[in-house]
C-alpha positions in Angstrom: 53.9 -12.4 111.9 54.6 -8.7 113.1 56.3 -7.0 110.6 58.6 -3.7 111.8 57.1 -0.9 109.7 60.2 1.1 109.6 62.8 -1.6 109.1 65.1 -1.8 105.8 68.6 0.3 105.7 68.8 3.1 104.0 71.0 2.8 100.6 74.1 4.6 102.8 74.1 2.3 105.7 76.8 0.0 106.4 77.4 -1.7 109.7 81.0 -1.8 108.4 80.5 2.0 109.5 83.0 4.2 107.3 80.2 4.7 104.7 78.1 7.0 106.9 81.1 8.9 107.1 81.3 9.6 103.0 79.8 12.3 101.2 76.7 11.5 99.6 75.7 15.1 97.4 76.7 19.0 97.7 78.0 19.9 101.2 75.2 21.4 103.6 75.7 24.1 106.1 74.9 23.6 109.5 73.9 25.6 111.9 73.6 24.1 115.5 70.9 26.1 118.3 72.5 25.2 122.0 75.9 24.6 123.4 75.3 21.8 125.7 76.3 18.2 126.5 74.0 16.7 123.9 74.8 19.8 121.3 78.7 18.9 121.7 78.1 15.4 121.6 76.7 15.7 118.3 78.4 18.4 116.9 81.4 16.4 117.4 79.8 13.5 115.0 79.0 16.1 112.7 81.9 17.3 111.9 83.0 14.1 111.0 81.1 14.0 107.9 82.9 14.7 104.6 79.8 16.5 103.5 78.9 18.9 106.6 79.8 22.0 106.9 80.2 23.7 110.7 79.2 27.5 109.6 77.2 28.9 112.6 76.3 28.4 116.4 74.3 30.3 119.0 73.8 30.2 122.6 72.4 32.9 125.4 75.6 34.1 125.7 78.4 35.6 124.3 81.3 33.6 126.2 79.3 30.0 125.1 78.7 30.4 121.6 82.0 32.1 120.7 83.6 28.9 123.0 82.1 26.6 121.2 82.6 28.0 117.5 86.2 28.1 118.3 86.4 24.1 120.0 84.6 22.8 117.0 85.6 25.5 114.1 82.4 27.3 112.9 82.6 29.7 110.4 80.5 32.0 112.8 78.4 32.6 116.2 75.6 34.1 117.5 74.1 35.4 121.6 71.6 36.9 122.6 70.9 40.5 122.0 74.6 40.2 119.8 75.6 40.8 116.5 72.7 41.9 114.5 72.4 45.4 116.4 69.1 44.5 116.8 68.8 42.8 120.4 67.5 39.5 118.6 68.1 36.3 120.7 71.1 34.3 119.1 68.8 31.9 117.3 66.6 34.3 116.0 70.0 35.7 114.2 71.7 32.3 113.3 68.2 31.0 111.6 68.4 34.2 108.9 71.8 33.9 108.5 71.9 33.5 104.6 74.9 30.9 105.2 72.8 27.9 107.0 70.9 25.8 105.5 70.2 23.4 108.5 69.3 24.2 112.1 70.3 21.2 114.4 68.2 22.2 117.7 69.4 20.9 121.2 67.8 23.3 123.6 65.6 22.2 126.4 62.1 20.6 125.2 59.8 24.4 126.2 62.0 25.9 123.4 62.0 23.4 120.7 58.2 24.6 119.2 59.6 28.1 119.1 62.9 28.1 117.6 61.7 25.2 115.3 59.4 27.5 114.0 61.4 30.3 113.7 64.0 28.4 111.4 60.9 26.8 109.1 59.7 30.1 108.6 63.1 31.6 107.7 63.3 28.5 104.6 66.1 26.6 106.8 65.5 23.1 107.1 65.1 21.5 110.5 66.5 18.4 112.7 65.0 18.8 116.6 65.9 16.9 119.2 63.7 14.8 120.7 61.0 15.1 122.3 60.0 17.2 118.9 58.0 19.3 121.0 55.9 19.6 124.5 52.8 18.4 123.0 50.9 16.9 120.2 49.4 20.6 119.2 52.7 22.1 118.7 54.1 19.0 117.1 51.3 19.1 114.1 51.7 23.0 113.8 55.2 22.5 113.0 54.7 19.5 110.9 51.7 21.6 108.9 54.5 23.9 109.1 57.3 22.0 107.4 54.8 20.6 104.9 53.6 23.9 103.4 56.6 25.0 102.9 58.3 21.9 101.5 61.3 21.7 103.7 62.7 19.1 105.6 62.3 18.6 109.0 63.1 15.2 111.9 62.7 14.4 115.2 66.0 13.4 116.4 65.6 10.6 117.7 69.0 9.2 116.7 68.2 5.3 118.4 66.2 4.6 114.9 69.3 4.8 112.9 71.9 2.5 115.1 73.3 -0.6 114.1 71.6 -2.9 116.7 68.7 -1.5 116.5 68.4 -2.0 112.4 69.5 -5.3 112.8 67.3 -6.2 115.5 64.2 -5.1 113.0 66.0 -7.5 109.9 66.0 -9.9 112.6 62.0 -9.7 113.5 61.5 -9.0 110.3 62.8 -12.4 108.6 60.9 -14.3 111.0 63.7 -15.9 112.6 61.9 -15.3 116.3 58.4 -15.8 115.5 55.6 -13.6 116.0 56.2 -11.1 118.7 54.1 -11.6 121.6 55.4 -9.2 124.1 58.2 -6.2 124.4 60.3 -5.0 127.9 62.7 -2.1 127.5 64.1 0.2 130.5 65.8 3.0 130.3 67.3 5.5 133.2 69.7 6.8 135.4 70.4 8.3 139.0 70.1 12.3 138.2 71.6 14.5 141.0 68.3 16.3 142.3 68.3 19.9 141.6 65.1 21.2 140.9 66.9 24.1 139.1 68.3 21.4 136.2 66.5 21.2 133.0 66.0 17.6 133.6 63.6 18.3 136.5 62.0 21.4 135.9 58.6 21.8 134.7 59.3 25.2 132.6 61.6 22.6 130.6 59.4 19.6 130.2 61.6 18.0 132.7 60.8 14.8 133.8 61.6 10.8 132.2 58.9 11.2 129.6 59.7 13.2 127.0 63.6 12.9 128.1 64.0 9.5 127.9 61.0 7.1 127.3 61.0 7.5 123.4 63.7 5.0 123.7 61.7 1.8 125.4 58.8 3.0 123.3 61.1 2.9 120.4 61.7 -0.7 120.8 57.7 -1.7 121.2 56.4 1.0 118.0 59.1 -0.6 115.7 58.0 -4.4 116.6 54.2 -3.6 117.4 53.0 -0.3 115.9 51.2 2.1 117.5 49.2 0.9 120.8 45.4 0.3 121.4 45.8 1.0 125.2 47.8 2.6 127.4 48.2 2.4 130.8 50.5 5.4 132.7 52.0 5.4 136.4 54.5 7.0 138.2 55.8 8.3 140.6 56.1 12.6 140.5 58.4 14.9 142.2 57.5 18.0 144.4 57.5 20.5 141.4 55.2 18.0 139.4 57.6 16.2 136.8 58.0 12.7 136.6 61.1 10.9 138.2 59.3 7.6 136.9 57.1 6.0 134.5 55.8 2.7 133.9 53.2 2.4 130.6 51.5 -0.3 130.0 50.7 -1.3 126.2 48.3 -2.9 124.7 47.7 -4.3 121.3 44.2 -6.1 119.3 46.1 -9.1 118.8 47.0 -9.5 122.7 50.4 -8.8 122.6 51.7 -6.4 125.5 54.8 -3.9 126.2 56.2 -3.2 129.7 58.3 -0.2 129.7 59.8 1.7 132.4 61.8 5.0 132.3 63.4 6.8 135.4 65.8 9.2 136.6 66.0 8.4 140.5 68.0 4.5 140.0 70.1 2.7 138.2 68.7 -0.2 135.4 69.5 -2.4 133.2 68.7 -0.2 130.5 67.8 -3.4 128.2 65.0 -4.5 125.8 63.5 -7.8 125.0 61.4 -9.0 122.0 59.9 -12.1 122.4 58.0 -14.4 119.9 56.6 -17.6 119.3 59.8 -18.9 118.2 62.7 -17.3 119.9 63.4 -14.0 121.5 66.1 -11.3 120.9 67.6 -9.1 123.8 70.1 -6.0 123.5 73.3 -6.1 125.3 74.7 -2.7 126.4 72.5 1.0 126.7 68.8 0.2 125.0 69.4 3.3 122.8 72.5 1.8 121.0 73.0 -1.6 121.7 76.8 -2.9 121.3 75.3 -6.5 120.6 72.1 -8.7 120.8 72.0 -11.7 121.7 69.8 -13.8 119.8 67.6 -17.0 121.1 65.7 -20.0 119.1 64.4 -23.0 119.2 66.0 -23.9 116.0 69.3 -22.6 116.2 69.9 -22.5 119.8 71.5 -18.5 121.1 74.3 -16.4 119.4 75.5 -13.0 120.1 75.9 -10.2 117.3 78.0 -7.4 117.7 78.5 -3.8 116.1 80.8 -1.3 116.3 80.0 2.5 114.9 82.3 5.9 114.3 82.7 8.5 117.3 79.5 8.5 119.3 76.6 6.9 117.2 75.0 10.1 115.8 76.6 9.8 112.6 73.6 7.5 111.5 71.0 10.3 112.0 72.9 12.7 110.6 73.9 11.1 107.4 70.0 10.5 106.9 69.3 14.4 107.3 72.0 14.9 105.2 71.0 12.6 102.1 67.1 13.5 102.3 67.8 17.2 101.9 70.5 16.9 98.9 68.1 14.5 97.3 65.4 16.8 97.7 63.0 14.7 100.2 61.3 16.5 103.1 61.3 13.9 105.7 62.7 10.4 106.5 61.2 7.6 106.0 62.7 5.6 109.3 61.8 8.5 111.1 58.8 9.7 109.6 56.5 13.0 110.8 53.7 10.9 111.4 55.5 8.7 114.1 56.5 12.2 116.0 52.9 12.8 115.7 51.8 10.3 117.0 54.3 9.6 119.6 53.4 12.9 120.8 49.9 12.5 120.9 50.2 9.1 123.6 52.6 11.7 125.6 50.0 13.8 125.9 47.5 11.1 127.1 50.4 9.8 129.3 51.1 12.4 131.3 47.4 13.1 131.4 47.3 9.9 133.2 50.2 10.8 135.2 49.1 14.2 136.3 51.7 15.7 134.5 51.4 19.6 133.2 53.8 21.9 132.0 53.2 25.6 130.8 53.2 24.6 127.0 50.2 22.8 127.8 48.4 26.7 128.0 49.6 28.0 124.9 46.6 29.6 122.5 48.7 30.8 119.6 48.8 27.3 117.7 
């Protein structure tokens, strides 16, 4: 039987829900790179920790970050060429800010290696959104990074920490379905096409790849572990990104994912494990699941629900919180290595594709 290798909740979790909300140590100070939709999304989960504190933001421009401070209550902001005197972009200024002690970065993927950087080497530690980086080089130069200098630093890939998915992994994990033989997951949605958008430009890593296919992979490297094949198609857009993907997984024992990402339609957005006994399928977005419904030959098919506090981030952000106030530089349900790696079948992914971006030229790594 396939075990998950991440599987197990963390001592915090509770799908009861107001235990991620509890302080678990000292309070930590947060500082949060981007104003966004994804940056307010999770800044608004944030803040509804007892133990996080909102002290600094920064964005290009003056009007955004001091907006933002004031809609969520930071202590302070930064902009580009601002309030140092100096002409320093705004991140450059909130990552020496003697105040933060975490960066929370949810700028477009291009500027993730930079900025990630910047904050390691200033002693803050760091949670980046996902994809961690462009590609697999920049990924282990900030992991070496992180390591030498014994802070902390995640890939936020918030999915890990939900309640369906963790029960879905107890669920595989006790046996209940049998050995897993094969793994479908979708995930997408119609983007307006503006070639100017982050989503679709190549200066960005724009494309479904590193935007969204980390969650149908996510469901296929819990169950089956890392791949011994991989097969990549798609279809690309005029500037060279992909609108969709379709990889192909293999594994030695024979079992197989199908997983499909895309930004041109509208899916199901659903993922399916199925084993020798039974199968398990989410109901609701693949990425947070509302319920799974559950099918055996013993017990016939039931339906498990969840429910979670304001968005779903407050799962990854409780486990950032309680590795750094107990001292531990990196989580162990989203562990470095799995970026790593994860980054290192993008690379061969859109290699297959024919995707490049500008990141892929870099020589000071």
């Amino acid at each position: 039987m396939t075990i998950p290798r991440f599987v197990g909740r963390p001592d915090w979790y509770s799908t009861i829900n107001p235990e991620t909300l509890a302080a678990t140590g000292a309070p930590l100070r947060w500082g949060v790179v981007a104003t966004g939709g994804i940056a307010k999304t999770v800044t608004a989960d944030l803040a509804l920790l007892e133990d996080a504190v909102l002290q600094a933001v920064s964005s290009r421009s003056d009007s955004s970050a001091a907006g933002f401070a004031h809609k969520f209550g930071f202590a302070s902001y930064y902009y580009d060429g601002g309030q140092d005197g100096l002409g320093a972009p705004g991140y450059v200024q909130l990552v020496h800010d003697p105040d933060v002690d975490v960066v929370y970065i949810a700028t477009p993927h291009a500027q993730h290696y930079d900025i990630a950087r910047a904050a390691l080497e200033a002693g803050k530690h760091v949670l980046c959104e996902k994809a961690l980086t462009i590609t697999a080089a920049e990924a282990r130069s900030l992991i070496d990074l992180a390591r030498a200098r014994k802070l902390f630093l995640m890939e936020a890939v918030w999915a890990r920490f939900v309640p369906g998915f963790q029960r879905a992994l107890e669920i595989i994990a006790s046996g209940e379905i049998g050995e897993v033989k094969w793994v479908r997951a979708d995930l997408g949605f119609a983007a307006p096409q503006d070639d100017s958008a982050r989503i679709w430009a190549p200066v960005d890593g724009g494309g479904a790849l590193l935007d969204i296919t980390v969650y149908p992979l996510l469901w296929a490297w819990a169950t089956l572990g890392k791949p011994a094949s991989l097969t990549a198609t798609g279809e690309l857009t005029a500037l060279g990104v992909d609108a969709q993907n379709a990889l192909t997984l293999g594994y030695d024992n024979g079992a197989q994912a199908q997983l499909i990402s895309y930004l041109g339609a509208q899916g199901p957005r659903a993922a399916s494990v199925a084993g020798t006994t039974g199968f398990l399928e989410t109901v609701g977005s693949v990425n947070n699941p509302k319920a799974l419904r559950i099918s055996t030959d013993a017990d016939g098919e039931r339906t498990e629900t969840f429910e979670h506090p304001g968005r779903g981030y407050t799962y990854q952000l409780r486990e950032v919180t309680r590795c750094i106030q107990a001292g531990l530089t990196e989580s162990a349900t989203m562990p470095l290595d799995d970026s790593l790696a994860i980054m290192e079948l993008f690379d061969e992914a859109r290699r297959q594709l024919g995707v490049t971006y500008p990141n892929d030229s870099r020589t000071d790594l």
